[in-house]
C-alpha positions in Angstrom: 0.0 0.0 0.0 1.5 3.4 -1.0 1.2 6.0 1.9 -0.4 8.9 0.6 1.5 11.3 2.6 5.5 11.9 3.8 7.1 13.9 6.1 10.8 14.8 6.9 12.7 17.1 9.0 16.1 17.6 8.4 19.0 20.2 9.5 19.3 23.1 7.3 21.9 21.7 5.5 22.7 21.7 1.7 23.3 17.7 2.0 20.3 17.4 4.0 18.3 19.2 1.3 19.8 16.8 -1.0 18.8 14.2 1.1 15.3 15.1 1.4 15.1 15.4 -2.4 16.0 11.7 -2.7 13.7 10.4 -0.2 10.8 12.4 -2.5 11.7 11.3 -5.6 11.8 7.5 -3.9 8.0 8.6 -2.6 7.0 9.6 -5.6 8.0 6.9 -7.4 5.1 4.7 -6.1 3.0 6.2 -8.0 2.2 6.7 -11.9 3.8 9.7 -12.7 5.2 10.6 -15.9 9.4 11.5 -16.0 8.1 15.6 -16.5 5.9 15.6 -13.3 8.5 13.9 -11.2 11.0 16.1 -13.0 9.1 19.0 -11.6 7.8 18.2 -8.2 11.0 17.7 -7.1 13.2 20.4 -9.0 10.5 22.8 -7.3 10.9 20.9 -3.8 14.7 21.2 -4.2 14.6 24.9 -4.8 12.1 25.5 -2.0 15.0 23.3 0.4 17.9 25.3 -0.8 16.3 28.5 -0.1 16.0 27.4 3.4 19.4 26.3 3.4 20.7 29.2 1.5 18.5 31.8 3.6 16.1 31.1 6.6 19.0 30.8 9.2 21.4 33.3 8.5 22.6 33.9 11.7 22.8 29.9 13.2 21.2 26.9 12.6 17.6 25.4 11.8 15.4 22.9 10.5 13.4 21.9 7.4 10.4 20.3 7.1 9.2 18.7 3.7 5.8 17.5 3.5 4.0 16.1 0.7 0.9 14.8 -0.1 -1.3 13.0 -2.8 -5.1 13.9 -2.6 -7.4 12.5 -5.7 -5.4 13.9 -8.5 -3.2 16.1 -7.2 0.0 16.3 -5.4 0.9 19.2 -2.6 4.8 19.5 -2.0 5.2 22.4 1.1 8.5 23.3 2.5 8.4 24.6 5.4 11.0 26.6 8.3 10.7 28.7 11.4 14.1 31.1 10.0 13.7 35.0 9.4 11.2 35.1 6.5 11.7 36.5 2.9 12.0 40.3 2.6 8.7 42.0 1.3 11.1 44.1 -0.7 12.8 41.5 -2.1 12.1 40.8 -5.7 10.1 37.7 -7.2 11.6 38.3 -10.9 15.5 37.4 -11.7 17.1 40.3 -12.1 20.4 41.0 -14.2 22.2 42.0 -11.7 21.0 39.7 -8.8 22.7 36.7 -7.0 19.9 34.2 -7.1 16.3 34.6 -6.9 15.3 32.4 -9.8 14.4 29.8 -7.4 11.3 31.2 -6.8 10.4 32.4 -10.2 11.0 29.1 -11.5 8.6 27.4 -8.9 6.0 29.7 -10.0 6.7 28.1 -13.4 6.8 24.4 -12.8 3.8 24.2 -10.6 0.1 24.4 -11.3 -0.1 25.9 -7.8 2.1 28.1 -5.8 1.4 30.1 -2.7 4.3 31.5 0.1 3.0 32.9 3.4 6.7 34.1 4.9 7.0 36.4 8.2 8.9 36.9 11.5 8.7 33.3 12.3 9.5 31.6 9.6 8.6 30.7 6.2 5.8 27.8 4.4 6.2 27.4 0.6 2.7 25.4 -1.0 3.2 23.7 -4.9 0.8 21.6 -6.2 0.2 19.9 -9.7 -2.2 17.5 -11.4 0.0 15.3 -13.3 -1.8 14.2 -16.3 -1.5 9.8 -14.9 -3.0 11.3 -11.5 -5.8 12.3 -13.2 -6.1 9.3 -16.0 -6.0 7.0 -13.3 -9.0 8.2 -11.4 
């Protein structure tokens, strides 16, 4: 029986993140996705992780929680950390001239579904797609 949920916390880590990211593609492979949505559930996922890695703890250490879930025909990847938030000035467009921020631009672009609620105490990024098998599959 394939659980229709996972959960993992991990250290803020860049090899953690990576290690998250396998343990989702090896969850995801239990079910009938094409090679394009598992490409981008988990390049989105990844992205989300190495924000948190990259930015949520600047000044010491924290935690990452990845949670997914498949409901009907859809799949809902959130990524989730209690570190200082995203800026509200900072930019949701690639810029020129900027050091990063396409990681958030391109999850806007791979999922169906994107939604970030970031503040003071952290920050909780929502994807979700309806890959095409999910939905032939009933």
């Amino acid at each position: 029986m394939v659980a229709s949920t996972f959960e993992e916390l991990a250290p803020a880590l860049p090899n953690e993140m990576a290690g998250l990211r396998r343990k989702l593609i090896h969850w995801l492979g239990e079910f009938p996705l094409d090679p394009d949505s598992t490409h981008d559930i988990t390049l989105a996922a990844y992205e989300a992780l190495a924000n948190v890695a990259a930015h949520a703890y600047p000044h010491g250490h924290g935690w990452a929680r990845l949670q997914a879930r498949r409901e009907g025909d859809a799949i809902t990847v959130t990524v989730t950390d209690t570190g200082c938030g995203i800026p509200a000035t900072r930019p949701r467009v690639a810029g020129l001239r900027t050091s990063g921020g396409r990681g958030l631009l391109l999850i806007d672009q791979v999922a169906d579904q994107s939604d970030i609620d970031s503040g003071e105490k952290g920050t909780t990024v929502r994807m979700t797609w309806r890959p095409p098998a999910l939905r032939d599959a009933g």
